[in-house]
N, C-alpha and C positions, 0 to 999 in steps of 0.2 A: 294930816298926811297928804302932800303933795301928789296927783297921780302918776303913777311910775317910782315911786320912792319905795325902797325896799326902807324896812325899820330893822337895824342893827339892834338887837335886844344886848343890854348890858348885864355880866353875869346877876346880879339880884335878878331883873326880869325873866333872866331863863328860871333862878331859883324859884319865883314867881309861880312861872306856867310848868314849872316839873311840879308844883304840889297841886295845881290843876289837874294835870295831866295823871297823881298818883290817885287822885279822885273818880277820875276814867278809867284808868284802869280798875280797879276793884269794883266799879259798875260793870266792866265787861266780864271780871271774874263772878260776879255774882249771877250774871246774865245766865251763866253756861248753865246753872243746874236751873234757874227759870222756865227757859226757852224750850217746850216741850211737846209732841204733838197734839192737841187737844185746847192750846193758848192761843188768844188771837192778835194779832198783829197791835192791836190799841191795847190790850192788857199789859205787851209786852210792852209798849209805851210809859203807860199809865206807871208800871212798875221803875224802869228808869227817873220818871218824874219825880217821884217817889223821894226815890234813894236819893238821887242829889239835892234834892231840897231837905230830907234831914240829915244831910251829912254839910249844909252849910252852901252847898253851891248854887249856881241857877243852867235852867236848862240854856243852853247858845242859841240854839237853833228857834226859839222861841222866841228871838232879836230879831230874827230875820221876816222881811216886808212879806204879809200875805201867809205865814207859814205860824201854826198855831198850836206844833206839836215837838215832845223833846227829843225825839228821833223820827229820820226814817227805818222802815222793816220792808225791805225788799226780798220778795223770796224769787228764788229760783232761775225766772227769766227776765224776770224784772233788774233792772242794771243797777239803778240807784236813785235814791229820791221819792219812795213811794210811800206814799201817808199813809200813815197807822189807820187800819178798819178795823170797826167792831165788828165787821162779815167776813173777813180775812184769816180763816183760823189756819195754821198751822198744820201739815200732813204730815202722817211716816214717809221718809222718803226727800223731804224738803232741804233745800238749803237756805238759810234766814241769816239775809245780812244786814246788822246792826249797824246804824251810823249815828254818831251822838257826838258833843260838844260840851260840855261843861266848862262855865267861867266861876271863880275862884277866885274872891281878890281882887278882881279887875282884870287876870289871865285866862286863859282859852288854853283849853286840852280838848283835841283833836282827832276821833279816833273811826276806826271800822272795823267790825271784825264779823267772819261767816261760820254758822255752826251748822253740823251736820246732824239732822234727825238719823233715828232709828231706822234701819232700813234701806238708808240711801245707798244708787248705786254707783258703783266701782265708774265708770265713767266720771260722776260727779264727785265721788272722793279724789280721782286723778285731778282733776280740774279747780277743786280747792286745794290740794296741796302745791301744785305747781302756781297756784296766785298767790300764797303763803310766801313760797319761795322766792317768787318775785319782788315781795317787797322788802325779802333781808338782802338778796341783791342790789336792787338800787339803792339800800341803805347804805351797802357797803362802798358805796361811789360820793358817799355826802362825805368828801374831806377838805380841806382848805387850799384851793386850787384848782382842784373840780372844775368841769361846768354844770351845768346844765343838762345841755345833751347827755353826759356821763352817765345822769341817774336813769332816762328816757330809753335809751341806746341799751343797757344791760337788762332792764326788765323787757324790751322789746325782744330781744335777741332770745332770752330766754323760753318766754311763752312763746313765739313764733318757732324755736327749734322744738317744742311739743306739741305740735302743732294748732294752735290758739291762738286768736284774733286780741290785740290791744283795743279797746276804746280808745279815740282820738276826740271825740266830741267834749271829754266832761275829763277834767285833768288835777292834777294837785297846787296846791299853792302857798304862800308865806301866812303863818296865823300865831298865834298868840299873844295880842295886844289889840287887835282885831279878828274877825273870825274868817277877813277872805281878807291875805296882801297882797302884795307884788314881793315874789313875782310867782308868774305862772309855772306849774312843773308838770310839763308832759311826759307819759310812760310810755313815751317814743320817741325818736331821733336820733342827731348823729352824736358820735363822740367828739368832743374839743367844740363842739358847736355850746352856743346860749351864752347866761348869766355867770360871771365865774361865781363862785363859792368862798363866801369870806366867814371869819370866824365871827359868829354871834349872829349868823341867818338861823331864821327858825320856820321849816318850812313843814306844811302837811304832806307824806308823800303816801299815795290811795290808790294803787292799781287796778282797774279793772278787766277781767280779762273774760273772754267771750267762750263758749265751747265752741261756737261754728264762724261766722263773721263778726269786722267789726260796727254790721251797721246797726243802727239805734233809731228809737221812734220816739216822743213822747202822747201819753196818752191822754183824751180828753180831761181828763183834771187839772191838767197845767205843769204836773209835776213829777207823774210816774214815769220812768223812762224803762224802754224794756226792748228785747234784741228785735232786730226786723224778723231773723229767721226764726225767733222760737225756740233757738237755743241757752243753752244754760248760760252764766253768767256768775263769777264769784268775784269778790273784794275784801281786798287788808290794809287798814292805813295804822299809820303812828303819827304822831307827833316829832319832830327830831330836831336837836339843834346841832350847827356845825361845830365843835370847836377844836382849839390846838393839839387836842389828844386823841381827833374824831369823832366820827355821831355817837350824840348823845340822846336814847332816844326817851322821851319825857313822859310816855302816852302808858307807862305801864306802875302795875301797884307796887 
């Protein structure tokens, strides 16, 4: 792959990374009733590893330089990216978002999803359903003519009229024959701006969206990213491919 080359997947490849992708999803339905106060961040790992390796798949993200785990488990304020701890348990009250990868075949499914503990509050239940929303939004903009900005532009508009800060630092991108392509997908910008949208892009699209600002820090490990202010932070990604009938989204059971 040439740098700057988007990879056109051909329908077999999308066929490919939708049974990928159906593999991820039933990890993140199994996830729901796991994920529970009292589990800690690497069990919740440990268990994902688990399941994708006897249901045939391998972990993705365990491809990637320096990184030695099959998800990140970000909770709360943490944005994304933060390695599984055996000291990291789970509170009432937590939001715990799952980011995983599963390849299948030689296909990449691509997913994130945030669950809510017992407890949580109303603030934070506002703030995960509104980045929920977000991401069926910009889904609804992945059609064949699109651009770019299209998908960035309606998730920004969104969270920004409930009043929530987008991440700009850490953005979505093209995957399923690799696990990061071209091109890049920010969940901000203008409309009729970017890449246009052809049939058979297959792109991860991962909103993050902040409760207070959009600034972000990483913290000494290399790898955890978490808000400057302290505020909450929730994210939903899919897997989706463009095609002639509209997105097709690949990331679910």
């Amino acid at each position: 792959m040439r740098k700057g080359e988007i990879i056109i997947k051909t329908p077999e490849q999308i066929a490919g990374i939708a049974r990928a992708g159906a593999l991820t999803g039933r990890l993140f339905d199994e996830l729901r009733s796991y994920i529970k106060p009292g589990v800690t961040t690497l069990q919740i790992d440990a268990f994902a590893d688990r399941f994708i390796k006897k249901n045939g798949g391998k972990p993705t993200f365990k491809s990637v330089e320096n990184y030695h785990h099959a998800t990140c488990v970000s909770l709360n304020n943490e944005v994304v990216h933060s390695i599984p701890r055996k000291d990291r348990v789970v509170q009432r009250g937590d939001i715990v978002k799952v980011d995983c990868g599963v390849t299948l075949d030689g296909f990449i499914g691509d997913r994130t999803m945030t669950y809510l503990m017992p407890g949580v509050s109303d603030a934070a239940r506002r703030l995960v359903e509104v980045t929920r929303e977000c991401l069926v939004i910009g889904i609804r903009q992945m059609v064949v003519g699109n651009r770019i900005g299209d998908i960035g532009a309606a998730i920004q508009e969104y969270a920004e009229s409930h009043g929530y800060a987008v991440v700009k630092e850490y953005v979505g991108h093209g995957t399923g024959i690799h696990l990061h392509e071209e091109p890049s997908v920010p969940h901000f910008g203008l409309r009729g701006d970017g890449v246009l949208l052809r049939e058979g892009m297959v792109l991860a699209v991962e909103p993050m969206i902040n409760e207070i600002g959009d600034g972000c820090r990483v913290l000494p490990d290399g790898w955890t990213v978490v808000t400057e202010d302290g505020g909450l932070s929730a994210q939903f990604e899919h897997t989706v491919a463009i095609t002639a009938q509209g997105p097709r989204i690949l990331t679910e059971a």
